[in-house]
C-alpha positions in Angstrom: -14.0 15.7 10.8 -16.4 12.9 9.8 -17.8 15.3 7.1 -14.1 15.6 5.4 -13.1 12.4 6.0 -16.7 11.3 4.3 -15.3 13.8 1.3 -12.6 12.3 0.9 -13.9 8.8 0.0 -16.3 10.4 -2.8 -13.4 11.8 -4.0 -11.7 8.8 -4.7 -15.2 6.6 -5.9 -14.7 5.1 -3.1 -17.6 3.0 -3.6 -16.7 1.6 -6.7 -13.2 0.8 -5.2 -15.6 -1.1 -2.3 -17.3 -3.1 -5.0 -14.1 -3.7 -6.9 -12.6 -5.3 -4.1 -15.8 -7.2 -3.2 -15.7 -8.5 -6.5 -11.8 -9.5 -6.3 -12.8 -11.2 -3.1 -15.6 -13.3 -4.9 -13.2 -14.3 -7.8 -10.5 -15.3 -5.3 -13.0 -17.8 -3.9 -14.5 -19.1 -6.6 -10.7 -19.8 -8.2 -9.4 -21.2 -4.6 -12.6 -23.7 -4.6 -12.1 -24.7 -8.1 -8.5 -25.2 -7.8 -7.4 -26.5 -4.1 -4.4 -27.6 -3.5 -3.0 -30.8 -3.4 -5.1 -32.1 -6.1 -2.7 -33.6 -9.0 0.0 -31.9 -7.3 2.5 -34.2 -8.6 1.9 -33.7 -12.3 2.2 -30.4 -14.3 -1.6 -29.2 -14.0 -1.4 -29.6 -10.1 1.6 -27.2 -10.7 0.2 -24.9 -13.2 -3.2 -24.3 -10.9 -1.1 -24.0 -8.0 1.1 -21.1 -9.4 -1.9 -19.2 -11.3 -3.6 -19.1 -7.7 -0.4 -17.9 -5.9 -0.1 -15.0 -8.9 -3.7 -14.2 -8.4 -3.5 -13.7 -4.6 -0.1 -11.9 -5.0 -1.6 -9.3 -7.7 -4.5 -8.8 -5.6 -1.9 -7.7 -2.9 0.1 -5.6 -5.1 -3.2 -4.0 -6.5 -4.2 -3.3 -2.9 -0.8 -2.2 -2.0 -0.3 1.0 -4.9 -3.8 2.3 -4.4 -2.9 4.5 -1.5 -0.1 6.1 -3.2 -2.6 7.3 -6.5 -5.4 8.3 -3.6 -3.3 11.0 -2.0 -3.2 12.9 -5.0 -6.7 12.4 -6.0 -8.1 13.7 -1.9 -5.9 16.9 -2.7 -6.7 17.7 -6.6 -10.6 17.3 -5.5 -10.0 19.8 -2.8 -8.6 22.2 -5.1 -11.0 22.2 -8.0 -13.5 22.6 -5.2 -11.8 25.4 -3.4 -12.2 22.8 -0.1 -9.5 23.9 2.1 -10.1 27.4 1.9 -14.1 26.9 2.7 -12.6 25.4 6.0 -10.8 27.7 7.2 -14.5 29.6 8.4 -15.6 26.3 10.3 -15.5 26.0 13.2 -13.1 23.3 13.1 -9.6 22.4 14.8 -7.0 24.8 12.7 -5.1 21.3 12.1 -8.5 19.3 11.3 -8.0 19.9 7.1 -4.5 18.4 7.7 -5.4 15.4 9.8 -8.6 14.3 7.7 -5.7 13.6 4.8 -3.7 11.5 7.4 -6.6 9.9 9.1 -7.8 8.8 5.8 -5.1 7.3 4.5 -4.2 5.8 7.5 -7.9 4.2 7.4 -7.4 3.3 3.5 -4.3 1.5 4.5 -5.6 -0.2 7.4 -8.8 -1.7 5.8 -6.4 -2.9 2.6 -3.9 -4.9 4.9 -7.6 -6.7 6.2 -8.7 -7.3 2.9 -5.4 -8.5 2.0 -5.0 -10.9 5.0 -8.2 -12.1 4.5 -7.2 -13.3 0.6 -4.4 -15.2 2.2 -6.7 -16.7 4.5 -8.8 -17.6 1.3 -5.3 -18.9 -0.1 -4.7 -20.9 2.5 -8.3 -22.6 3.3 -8.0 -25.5 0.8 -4.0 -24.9 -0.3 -3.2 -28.5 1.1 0.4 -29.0 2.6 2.5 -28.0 -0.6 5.4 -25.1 -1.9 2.4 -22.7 -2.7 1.1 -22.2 0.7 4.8 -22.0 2.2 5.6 -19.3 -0.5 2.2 -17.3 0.6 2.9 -18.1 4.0 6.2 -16.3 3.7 5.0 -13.9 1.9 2.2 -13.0 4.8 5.3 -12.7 7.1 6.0 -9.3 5.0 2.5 -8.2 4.7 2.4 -5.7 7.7 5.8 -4.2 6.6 4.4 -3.4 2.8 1.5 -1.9 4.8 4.2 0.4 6.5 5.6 1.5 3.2 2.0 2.6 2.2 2.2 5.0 4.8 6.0 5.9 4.4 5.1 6.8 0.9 2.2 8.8 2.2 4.3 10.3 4.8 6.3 12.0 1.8 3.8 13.0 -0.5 1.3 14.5 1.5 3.6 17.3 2.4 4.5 18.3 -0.9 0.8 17.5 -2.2 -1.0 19.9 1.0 1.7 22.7 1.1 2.7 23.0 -2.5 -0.3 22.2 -4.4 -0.7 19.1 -6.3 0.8 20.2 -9.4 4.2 21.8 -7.5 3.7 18.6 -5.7 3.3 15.7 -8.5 6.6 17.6 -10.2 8.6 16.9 -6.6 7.0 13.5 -6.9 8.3 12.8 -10.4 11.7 14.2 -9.2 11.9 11.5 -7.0 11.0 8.8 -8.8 13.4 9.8 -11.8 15.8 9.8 -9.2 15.0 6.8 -8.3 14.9 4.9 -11.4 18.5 7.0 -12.1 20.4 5.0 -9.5 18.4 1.9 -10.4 19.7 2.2 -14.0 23.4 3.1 -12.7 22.7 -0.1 -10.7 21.5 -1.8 -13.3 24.9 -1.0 -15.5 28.1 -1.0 -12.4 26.3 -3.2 -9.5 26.7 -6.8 -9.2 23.4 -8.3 -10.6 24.8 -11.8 -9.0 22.6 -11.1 -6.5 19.3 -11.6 -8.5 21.1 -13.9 -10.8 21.7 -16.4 -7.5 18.2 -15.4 -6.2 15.8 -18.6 -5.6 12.9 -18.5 -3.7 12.6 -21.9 -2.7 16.2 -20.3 -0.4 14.2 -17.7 0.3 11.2 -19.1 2.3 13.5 -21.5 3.7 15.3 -18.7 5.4 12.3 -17.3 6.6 11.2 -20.4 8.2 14.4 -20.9 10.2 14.9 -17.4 11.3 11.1 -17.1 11.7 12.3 -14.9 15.0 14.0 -12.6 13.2 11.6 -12.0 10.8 8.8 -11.6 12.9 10.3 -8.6 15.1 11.0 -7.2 11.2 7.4 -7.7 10.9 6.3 -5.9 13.9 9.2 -3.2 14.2 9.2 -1.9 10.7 5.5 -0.6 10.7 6.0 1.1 13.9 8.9 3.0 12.6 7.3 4.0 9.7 3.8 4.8 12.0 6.1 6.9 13.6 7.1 8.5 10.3 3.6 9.1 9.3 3.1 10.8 12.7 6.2 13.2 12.2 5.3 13.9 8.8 1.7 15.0 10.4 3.7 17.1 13.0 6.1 18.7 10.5 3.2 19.7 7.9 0.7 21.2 10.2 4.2 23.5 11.8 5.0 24.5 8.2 1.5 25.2 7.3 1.1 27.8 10.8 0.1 31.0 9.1 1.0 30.2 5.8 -1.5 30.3 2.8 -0.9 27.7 0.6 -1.4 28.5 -3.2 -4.4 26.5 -4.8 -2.7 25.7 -8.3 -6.1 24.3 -9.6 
């Protein structure tokens, strides 16, 4: 297992994605020591350096928080170019271990991104002063654990498609989806009532959060589980539809 699991990261340069968030830890620091909070806060430059930080730390997050959706495609199309799977199947290895190494691998990936990402807001926070900056961040960290859980909801769907189908079959399901998506966002977009974003203010929003801080909390914690438990089904449905079946290596 620690041999595929070990594939997998040189599959995705996974040290080059180590140094690369190394180096987006050392630039966070260096911009958090150069511009703490608090200092000119009441002019227009206090604001300015206060709101480039908050969009560095938030893109940061949002880079950490797509890479695990491009990786599951990458761990399969490496597999298939190298004729992986079928080279396991004559090791003497759990039938289900080629199917869990994806899982366990993501589930790693996504585990060691929500650290790196707490630990930015923890670099956010160490000189942010007592301003709207750090209560937007410290809002936002609220959420963190339940975009975590979407990485693995998304994995949780394309996995499937990307270790049964191929990735090509796969990617075209993928595409599907997101078309369809974008389709009722459009419709949306044309018939819904875009009042709501028009009435949208965030200083509303992290107020709300801090005076239902309860509420948002068990959100917090109970949305993950249910989409760990998600992740788990979508282990237990793929390795029952893989039983006996040879899947097709579209490489």
């Amino acid at each position: 297992m620690a041999g595929l699991l070990y594939k997998d990261f040189v599959g995705i340069k996974g040290k080059r994605i180590i140094w690369t968030l190394i180096g987006c830890t050392v630039l966070l620091i260096i911009v958090r020591l150069a511009f703490p909070g608090n200092v000119a806060a009441a002019t227009e430059t206090g604001d300015v350096r206060d709101s480039f930080v908050v969009m560095l730390t938030l893109l940061f997050i949002a880079f950490g928080f797509v890479l695990p959706s491009g990786w599951t495609a990458a761990i399969c199309k490496n597999d298939e170019k190298y004729k992986t799977r079928q080279f396991t199947r004559v090791l003497p290895l759990d039938k289900n271990a080629y199917i869990a190494s994806k899982y366990i691998f993501i589930g790693i990936a996504v585990y060691v991104l929500y650290s790196m990402e707490t630990m930015w807001i923890i670099i956010f926070n160490s000189v942010a002063g007592d301003n709207a900056s750090r209560e937007l961040i410290s809002a936002f960290s609220q959420f963190l654990p339940v975009f975590c859980g979407i990485s693995l909801l998304l994995a949780s769907i394309e996995l499937p498609f990307f270790i049964m189908l191929g990735v090509k079959k796969g990617s075209v399901v993928k595409i599907a989806l997101l078309e369809g998506g974008a389709f009722l966002a459009i419709v949306y977009l044309f018939f819904g009532n875009l009042k709501v974003f028009e009435n949208f203010d965030i200083n509303v929003f992290v107020s709300w959060c801090q005076e239902h801080m309860v509420v948002v909390t068990l959100y917090s914690i109970l949305s993950p589980v249910l989409n760990l438990v998600v992740f788990l089904l979508s282990y237990r449905i793929t390795c029952r539809v893989s039983k006996n079946r040879e899947v097709e290596i579209d490489g």
